[in-house]
N, C-alpha and C positions, 0 to 999 in steps of 0.2 A: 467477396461477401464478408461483410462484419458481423459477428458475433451480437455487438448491439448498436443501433443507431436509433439515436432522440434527436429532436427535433421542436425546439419552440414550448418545450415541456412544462408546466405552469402545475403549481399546488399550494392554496392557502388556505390557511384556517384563521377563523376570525378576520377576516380582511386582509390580513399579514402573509406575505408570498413566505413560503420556505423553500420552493423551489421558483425561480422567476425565469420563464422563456431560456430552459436549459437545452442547449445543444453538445452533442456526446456522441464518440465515436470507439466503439472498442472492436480492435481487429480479432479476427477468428486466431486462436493458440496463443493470447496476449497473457501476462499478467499484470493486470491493469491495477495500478495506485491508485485508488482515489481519497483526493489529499484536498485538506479544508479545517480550518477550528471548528471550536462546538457551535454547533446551530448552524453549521455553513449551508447544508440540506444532504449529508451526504446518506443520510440514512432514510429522508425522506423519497431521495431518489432510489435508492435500493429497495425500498417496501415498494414502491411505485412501479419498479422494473418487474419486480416479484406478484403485483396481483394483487398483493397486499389493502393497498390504497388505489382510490379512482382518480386521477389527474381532472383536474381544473379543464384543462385542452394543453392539447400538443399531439406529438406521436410517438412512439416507442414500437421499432422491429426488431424483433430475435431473429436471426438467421434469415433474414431476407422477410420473415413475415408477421405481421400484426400480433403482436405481446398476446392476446386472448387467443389466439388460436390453440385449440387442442392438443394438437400434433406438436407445436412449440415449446408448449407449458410443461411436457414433460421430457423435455431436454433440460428442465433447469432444476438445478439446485441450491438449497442457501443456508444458511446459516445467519439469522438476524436476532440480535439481542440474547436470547439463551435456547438453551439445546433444549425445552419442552419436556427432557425424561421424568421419568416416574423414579423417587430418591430410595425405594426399597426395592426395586426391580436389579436385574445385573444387567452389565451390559448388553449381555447376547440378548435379552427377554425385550429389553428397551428397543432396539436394533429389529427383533420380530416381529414387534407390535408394529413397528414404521412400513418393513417390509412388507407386511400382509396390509395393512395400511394402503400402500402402493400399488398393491395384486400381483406383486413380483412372480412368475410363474415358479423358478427354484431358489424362495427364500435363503435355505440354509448354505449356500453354494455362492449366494450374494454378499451374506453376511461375512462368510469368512475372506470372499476380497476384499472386502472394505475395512475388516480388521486387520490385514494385511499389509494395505495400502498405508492403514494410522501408526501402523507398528504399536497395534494392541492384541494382538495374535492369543498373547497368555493372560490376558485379563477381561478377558470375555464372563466369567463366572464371579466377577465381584461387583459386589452393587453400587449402584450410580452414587450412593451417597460417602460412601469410602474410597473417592479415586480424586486425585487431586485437581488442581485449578486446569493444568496444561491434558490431564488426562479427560476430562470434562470439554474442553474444546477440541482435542483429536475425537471424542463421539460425536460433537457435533457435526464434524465435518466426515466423519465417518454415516453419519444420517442422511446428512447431505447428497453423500456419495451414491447410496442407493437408488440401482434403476442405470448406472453408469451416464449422468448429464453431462452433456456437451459443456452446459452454463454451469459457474458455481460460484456464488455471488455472497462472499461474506463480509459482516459487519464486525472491525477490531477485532478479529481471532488471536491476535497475538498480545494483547494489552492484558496487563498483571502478571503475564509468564516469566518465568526466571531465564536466567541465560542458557538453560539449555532446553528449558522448554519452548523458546524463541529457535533453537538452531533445529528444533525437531522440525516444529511445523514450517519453517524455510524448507527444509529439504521435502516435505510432505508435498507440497503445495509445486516448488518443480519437478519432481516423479508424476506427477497425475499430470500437467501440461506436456511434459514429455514424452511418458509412457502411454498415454491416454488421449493426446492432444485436447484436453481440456482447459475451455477458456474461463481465468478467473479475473472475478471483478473484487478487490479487496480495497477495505478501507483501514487506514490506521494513524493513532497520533506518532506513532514510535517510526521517524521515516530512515533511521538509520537501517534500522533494519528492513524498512519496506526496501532501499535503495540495492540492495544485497541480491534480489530475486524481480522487484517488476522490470518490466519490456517496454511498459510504457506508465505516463501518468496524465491523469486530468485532476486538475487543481480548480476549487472550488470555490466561493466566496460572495456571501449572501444570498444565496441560489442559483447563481449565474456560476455560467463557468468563464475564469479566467483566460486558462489557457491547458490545451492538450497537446503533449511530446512526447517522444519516446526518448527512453532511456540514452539512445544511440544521439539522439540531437541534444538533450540534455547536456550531453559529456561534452560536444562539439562548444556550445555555448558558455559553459561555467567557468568564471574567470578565474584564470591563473596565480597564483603568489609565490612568493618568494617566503619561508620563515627564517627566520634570523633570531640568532643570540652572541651575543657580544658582553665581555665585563661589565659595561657603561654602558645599560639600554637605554638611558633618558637621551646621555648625549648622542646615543647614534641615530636615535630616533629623530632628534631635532636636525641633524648631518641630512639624512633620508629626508626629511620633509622638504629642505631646503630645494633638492632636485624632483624628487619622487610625488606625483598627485596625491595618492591615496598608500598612507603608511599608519600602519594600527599596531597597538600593542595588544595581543591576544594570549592566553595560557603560557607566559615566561616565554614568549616570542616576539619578534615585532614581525609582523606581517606584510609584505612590499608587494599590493596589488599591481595586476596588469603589467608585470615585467618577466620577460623570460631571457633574461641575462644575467645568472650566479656571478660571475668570473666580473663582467663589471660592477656591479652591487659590490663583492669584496675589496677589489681593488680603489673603490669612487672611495670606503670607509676606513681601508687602510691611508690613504691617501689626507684622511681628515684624523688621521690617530686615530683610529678603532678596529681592534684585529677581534674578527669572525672566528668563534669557533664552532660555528653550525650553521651548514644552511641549506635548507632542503625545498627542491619546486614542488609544487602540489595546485590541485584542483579545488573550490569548493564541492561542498559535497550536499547532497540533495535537500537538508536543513536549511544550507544558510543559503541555496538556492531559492528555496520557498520562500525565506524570512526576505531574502535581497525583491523578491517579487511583488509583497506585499505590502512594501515599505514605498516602491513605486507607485504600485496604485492606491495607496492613501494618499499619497503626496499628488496625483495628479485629480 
């Protein structure tokens, strides 16, 4: 069973698809990427997943059964655009208001897992409007949290956070799929950091979906290079091209795709006068994956 499956999923407004015949598959304990520029639909599809908005036509199942189902709708959780609190309330109060909200039977017992869960334990008692950018999205998803949803379906949780408020909610986000087996659907422009913690991804583009992989096939396909530094980049560069398909100069590197032989690369460039004093094999990485995929399908 998946977690979510669409199907042919359609939504426009003013005549203009933002979601167009979208097909989607997110397995049960995923944490699912969802990766696209601005206006690709990724948020159209998330309010749509959520209830939020009526779809044009298609289908949308949560866990085996029809998105409107009762029983379903409260398995899920989200976090879309902002956390909705009240800016003079404190946390806990914000948190109470959601819970009884929800009819939780022992609100005060819920609240403090989910404060536990955001690693906001000791700041329960300070108000929403004196806690910072990163501590504003750990409630969100602390709201979210409440009721323990299977589903938990956020939009850029991690965009404008500093560096360590990006490594909190990394580590947040795998404790609830692993401690909880909770399936998340997350969107973000920052894919260094989505590439850190998703399982899998779906990549987006005009409403359609490109292509969905996981993490694991990702790594299998991302081509290879070689980085290089040498005294003389121009002339090694021109050396490398001579043999080499695809040789690029990138951040004080030259870059020798699609080769995974160091020991001849150095030897081909000592051989033409040019002695290596670096060279290291590597993967691209889930960025220039995206950017290398999207460059295809313009061009085709």
């Amino acid at each position: 069973m998946n977690a979510i499956e669409i199907r042919n999923l359609s939504k426009s407004f003013r005549g203009l698809y933002a979601v167009d015949h979208l097909n989607m598959t997110v397995p049960v304990g995923a944490i699912y990427g969802f990766i696209g520029e601005n206006g690709s639909g990724k948020s159209t599809t998330e309010k749509l997943v959520c209830g939020h908005l009526v779809p044009d036509n298609g289908e949308i199942k949560l866990f085996g059964k029809d998105y409107t189902d009762p029983g379903v709708r409260v398995r899920v959780g989200a976090l879309i655009e902002n956390t909705g609190c009240f800016p003079n309330s404190s946390v806990w109060d914000n948190l109470m208001m959601q819970a009884i909200n929800l009819g939780l039977a022992h609100p005060a017992d819920e609240i403090n897992r989910v404060l536990q869960i955001v690693r906001m334990e000791d700041s329960a008692k300070i108000k929403f409007k004196s806690c910072s950018l990163g501590m504003k999205q750990r409630i969100g998803i602390a709201m979210a949290l409440l009721g323990d949803p299977a589903l938990l379906i956020l939009d850029e949780p991690i965009n404008g956070l500093d560096t360590d408020g990006m490594r909190i909610m990394r580590e947040i986000l795998v404790d609830i799929t692993r401690k909880y087996s909770t399936t998340v659907l997350i969107s973000s422009h920052i894919l260094g950091e989505l590439e850190k913690i998703a399982t899998h991804y779906g990549i987006i583009r005009q409403g359609r979906m490109i292509q969905e992989i996981s993490a694991k096939e990702m790594e299998g396909r991302a081509r290879v290079f070689l980085s290089i530094r040498t005294k003389d980049m121009q002339g090694a560069k021109r050396v490398l091209r001579s043999k080499y398909e695809d040789v690029r100069e990138e951040e004080e590197y030259l870059r020798v795709y699609d080769v995974d032989d160091p020991e001849g690369v150095v030897e081909y460039l000592l051989q033409n006068g040019h002695v290596v004093s670096e060279i290291r094999k590597n993967k691209i990485g889930l960025e220039e994956y995206y950017v290398e995929l999207m460059s295809r399908k313009e061009a085709e």
